[in-house]
C-alpha positions as CSV (number, residue, x, y, z in Angstrom):
1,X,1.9,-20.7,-30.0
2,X,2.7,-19.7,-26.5
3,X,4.6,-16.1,-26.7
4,X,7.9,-15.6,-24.8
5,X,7.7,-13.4,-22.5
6,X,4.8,-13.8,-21.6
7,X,3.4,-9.9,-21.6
8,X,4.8,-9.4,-25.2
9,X,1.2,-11.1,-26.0
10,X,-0.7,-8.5,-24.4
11,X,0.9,-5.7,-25.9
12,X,-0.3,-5.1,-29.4
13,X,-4.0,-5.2,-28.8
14,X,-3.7,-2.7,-26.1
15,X,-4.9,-5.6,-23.5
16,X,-1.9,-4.7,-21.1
17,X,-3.1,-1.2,-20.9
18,X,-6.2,-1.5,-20.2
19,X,-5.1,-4.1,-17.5
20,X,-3.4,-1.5,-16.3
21,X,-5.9,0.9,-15.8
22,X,-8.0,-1.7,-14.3
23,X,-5.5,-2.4,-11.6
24,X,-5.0,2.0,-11.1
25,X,-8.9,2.1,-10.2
26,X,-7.9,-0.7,-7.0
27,X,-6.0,1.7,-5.4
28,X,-8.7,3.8,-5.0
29,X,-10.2,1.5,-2.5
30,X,-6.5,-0.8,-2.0
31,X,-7.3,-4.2,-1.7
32,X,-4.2,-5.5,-3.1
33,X,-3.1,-7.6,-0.1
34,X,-5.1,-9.9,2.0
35,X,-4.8,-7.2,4.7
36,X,-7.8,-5.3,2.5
37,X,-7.2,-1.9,4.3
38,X,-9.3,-0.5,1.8
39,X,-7.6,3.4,1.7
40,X,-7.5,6.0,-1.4
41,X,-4.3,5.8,-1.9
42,X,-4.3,8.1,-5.4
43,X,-6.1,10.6,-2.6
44,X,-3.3,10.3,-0.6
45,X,-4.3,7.8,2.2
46,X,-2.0,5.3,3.5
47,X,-2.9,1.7,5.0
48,X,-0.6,-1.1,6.9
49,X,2.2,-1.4,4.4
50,X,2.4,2.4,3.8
51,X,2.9,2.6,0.5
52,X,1.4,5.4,-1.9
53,X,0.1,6.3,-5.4
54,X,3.4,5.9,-7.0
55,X,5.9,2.6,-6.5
56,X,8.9,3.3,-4.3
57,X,11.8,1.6,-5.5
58,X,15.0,0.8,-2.8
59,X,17.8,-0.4,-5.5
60,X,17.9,-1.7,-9.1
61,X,20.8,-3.6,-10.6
62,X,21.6,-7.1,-11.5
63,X,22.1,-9.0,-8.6
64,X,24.2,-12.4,-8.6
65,X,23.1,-13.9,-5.4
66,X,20.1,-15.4,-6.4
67,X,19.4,-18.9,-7.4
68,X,21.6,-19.8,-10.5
69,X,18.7,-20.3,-12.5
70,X,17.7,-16.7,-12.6
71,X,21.3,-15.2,-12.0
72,X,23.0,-17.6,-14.5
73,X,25.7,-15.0,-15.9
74,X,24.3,-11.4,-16.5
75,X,22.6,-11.4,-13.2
76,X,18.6,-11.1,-12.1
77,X,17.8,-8.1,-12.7
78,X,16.2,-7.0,-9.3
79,X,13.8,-4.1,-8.4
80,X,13.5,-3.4,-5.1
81,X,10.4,-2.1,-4.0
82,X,9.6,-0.3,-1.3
83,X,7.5,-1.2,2.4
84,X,5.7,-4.6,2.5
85,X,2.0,-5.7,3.4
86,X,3.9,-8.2,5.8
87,X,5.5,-7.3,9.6
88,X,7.7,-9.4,10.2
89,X,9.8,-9.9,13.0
90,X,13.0,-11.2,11.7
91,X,13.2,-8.8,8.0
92,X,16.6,-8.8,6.6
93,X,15.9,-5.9,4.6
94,X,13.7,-3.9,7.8
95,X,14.8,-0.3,6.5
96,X,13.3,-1.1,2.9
97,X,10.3,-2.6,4.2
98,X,9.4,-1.1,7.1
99,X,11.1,1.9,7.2
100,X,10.3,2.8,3.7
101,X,14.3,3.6,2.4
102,X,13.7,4.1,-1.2
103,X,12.8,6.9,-3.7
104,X,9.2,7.5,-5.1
105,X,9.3,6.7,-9.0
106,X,6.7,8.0,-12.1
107,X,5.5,4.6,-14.6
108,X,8.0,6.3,-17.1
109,X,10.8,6.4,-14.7
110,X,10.5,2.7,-13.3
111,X,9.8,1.4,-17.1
112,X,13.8,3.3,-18.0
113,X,15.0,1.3,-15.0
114,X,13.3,-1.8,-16.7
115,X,14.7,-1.2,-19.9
116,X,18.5,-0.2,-18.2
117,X,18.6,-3.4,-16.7
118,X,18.2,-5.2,-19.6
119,X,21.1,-3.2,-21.6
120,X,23.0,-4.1,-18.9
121,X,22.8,-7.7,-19.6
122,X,20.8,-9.2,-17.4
123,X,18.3,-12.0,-17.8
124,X,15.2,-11.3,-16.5
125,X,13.3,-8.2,-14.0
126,X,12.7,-9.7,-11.1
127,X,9.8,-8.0,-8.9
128,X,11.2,-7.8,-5.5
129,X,8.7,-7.6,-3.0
130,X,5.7,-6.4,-5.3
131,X,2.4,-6.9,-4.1
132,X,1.7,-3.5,-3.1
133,X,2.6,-2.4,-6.3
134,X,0.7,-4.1,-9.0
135,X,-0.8,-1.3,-10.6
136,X,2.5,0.9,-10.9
137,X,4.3,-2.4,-12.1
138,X,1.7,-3.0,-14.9
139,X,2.0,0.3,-16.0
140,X,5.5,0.3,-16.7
141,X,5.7,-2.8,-18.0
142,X,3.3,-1.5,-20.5
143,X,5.4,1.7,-21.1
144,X,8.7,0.0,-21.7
145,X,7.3,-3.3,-23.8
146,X,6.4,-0.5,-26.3
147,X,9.9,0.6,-25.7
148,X,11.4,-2.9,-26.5
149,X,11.4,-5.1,-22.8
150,X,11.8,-8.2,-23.5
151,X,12.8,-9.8,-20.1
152,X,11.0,-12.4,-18.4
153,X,9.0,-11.2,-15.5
154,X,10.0,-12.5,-12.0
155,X,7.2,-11.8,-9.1
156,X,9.5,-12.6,-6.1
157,X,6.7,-11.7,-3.5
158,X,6.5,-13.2,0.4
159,X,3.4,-15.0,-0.5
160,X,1.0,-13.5,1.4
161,X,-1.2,-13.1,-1.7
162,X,-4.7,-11.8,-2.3
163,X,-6.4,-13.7,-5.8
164,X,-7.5,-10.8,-7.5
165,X,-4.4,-9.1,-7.5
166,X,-3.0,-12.4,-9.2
167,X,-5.3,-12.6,-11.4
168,X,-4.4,-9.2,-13.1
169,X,-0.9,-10.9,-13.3
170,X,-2.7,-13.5,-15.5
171,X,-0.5,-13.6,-19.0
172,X,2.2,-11.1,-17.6
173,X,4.3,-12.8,-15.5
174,X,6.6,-15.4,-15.9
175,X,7.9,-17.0,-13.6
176,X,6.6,-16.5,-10.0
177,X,8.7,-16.6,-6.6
178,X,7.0,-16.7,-3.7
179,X,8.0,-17.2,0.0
180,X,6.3,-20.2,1.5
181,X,6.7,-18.6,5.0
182,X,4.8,-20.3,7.9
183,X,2.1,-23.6,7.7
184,X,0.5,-22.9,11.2
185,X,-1.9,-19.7,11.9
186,X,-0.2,-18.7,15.4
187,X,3.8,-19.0,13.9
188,X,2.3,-16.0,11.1
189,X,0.8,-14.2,13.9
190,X,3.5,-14.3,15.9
191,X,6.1,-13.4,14.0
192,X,4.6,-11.9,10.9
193,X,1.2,-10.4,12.5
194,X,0.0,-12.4,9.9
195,X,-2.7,-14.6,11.1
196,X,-4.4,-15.6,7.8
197,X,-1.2,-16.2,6.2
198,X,-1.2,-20.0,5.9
199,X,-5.1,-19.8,4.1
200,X,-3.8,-17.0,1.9
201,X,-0.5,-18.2,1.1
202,X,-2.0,-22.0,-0.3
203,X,-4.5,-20.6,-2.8
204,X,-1.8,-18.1,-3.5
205,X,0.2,-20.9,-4.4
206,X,-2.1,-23.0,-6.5
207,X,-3.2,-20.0,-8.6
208,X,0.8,-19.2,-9.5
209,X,0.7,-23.0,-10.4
210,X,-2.3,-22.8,-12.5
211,X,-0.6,-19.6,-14.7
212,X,2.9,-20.7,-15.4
213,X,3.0,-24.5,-14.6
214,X,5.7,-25.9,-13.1
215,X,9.6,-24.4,-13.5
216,X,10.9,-24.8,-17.0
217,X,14.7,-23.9,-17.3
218,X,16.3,-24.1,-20.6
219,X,19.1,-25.7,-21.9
220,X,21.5,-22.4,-20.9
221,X,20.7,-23.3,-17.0
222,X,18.0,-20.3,-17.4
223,X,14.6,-20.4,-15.7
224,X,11.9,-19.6,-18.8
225,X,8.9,-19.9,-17.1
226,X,6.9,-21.5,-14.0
227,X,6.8,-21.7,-10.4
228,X,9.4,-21.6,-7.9
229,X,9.1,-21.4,-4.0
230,X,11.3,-20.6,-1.2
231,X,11.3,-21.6,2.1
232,X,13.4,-20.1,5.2
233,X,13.8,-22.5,7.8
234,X,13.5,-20.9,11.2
235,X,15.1,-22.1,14.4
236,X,13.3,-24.8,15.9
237,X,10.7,-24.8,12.8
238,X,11.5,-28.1,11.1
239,X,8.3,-29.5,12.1
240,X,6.3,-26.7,10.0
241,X,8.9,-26.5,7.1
242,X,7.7,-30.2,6.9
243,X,3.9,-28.7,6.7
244,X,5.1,-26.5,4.2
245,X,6.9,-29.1,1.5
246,X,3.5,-31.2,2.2
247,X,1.5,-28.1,1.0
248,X,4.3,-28.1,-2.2
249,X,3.3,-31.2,-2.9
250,X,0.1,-31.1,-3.5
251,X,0.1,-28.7,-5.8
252,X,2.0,-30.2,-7.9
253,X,5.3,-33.1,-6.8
254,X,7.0,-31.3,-9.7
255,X,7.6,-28.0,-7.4
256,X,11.3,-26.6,-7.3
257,X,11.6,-25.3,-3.6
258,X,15.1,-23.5,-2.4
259,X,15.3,-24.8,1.0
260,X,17.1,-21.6,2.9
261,X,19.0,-22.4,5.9
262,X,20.5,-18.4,5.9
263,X,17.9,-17.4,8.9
264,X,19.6,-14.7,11.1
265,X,18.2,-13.0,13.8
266,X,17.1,-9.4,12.5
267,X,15.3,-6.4,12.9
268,X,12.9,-7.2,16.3
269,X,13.8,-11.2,16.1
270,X,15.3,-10.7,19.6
271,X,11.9,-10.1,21.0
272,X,11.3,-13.6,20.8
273,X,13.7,-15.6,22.7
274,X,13.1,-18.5,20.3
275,X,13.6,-17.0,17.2
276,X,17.0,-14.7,18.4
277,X,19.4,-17.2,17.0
278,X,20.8,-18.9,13.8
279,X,18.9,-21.6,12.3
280,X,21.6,-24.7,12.6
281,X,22.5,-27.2,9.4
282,X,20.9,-29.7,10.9
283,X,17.6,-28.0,11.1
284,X,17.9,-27.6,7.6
285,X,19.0,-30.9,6.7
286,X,15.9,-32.1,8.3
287,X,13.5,-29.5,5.7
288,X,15.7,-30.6,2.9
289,X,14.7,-34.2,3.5
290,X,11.5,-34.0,4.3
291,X,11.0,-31.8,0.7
292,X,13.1,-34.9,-1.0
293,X,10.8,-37.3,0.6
294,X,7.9,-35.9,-1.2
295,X,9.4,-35.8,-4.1
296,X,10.0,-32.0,-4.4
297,X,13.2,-30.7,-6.2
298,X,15.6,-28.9,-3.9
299,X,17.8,-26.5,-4.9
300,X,21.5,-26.5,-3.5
301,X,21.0,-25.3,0.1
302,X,22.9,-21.5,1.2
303,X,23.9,-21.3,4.5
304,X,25.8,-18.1,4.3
């Protein structure tokens, strides 16, 4: 019998503890994201994303702007974390991830804001941005399932993903999130500085896939457990959101994908003429049926 959430398993034998430890002794040598910097970070040392021994957390509070299936009525219950293993160009949210805006938080004190959000009401924790931050995250997940968590997990991560690190995810999360940002090895590098992006991102993909199956939403509208993927439409980039549903596809024609036509130029986006615009409802259109073609299952479209 499969247990709901799916950490809640792990707990009682000790295994998420010691998965947790496991995943402390990679930051030693951090090879957490593809990028593989390979710093101490519990000797201080920093790498690309510069992120630290401890998890920096942004915000935390149940946020109602996600898809319906996580927000239904309490809100998703979002952690914010912190710098990203990603650059690029066009972040929305540049002073969290590049500029670092947050505050530096203990295992203890990130496992009380787990366990806040769910008196609170909301229906899941949903990882925001958490690659970098595996080992902190598994800790306090251990802390606070002692302490009575009993939210789904949500790993809402840009999907530039290194295996291993998944792997130690294996049986804790529930439902996974990731960005499925560009198909084609010179749109990452240019506006991500990303080059390996589209190899990383499809095994990324299939190994999310292979853990929680395709997304299973009960019968209160609420996502239980499985995959869902977003993809942002850039200006001009409806030939590679195309790419991108193909990729879906194949992993499994069962995929949900949100289809995001919300693109505004931020942060340095205006460094590249092409990008330092809106992405139009047309464009859009054109990603939401080529996903439809395939087969894929499209959320409603936001183009707020």
């Amino acid at each position: 019998m499969n247990v709901w959430p799916a950490y809640l398993g792990l707990v009682a034998d000790g295994r998420l503890s010691r998965r947790s430890e496991q995943a402390k002794e990679m930051l030693r040598a951090c090879r957490l994201c593809p990028r593989e910097c390979g710093v101490d970070r519990l000797g201080g040392e920093r790498g690309y994303c510069e992120a630290g021994a401890l998890a920096r957390v942004a915000t935390a509070g149940p946020h109602f702007g996600e898809e319906s299936v996580l927000a239904g009525t309490g809100g998703s219950g979002t952690v914010f974390f912190s710098h990203c293993s990603l650059g690029c160009l066009f972040c929305q949210n540049y002073d969290i991830s590049r500029e670092g805006h947050g505050q530096d938080v203990t295992a203890d004190e990130l496992a009380a804001s787990m366990l806040r959000l769910q008196r609170m009401g909301c229906h899941n924790v949903n990882l925001v941005t958490p690659t970098h931050f595996v080992p902190q995250i598994l800790e306090a997940v251990a802390i606070a399932a002692q302490q009575g968590l009993a939210l789904p997990l949500v790993y809402n991560c840009g999907g530039y993903e290194a295996l291993a690190t998944l792997t130690l995810l294996d049986g804790v999360i529930d439902i996974y999130m990731p960005d499925a940002k560009f198909a084609r090895r010179a749109t990452a590098q240019r506006y991500a500085n990303a080059p390996d992006y589209p190899e990383r991102c499809a095994p990324a993909l299939r190994e999310m896939h292979r853990q929680v199956g395709d997304l299973v939403v009960g019968s209160d509208g609420l996502a239980r457990r499985g995959l869902l993927v977003r993809h942002l439409v850039m200006p001009g980039g409806v030939e590679e959101a195309a790419e991108v549903m193909q990729l879906l596809a194949s992993i499994s024609p069962a995929t949900r994908v949100n289809v995001m036509g919300q693109y505004r130029p931020c942060y340095r986006a205006g460094e590249q003429p092409e990008i330092a615009r809106r992405t139009n409802p047309g464009e859009c259109a054109a990603a939401i049926r080529a996903a439809r073609a395939l087969g894929l299952v499209c959320l409603s479209p936001n183009y707020n």
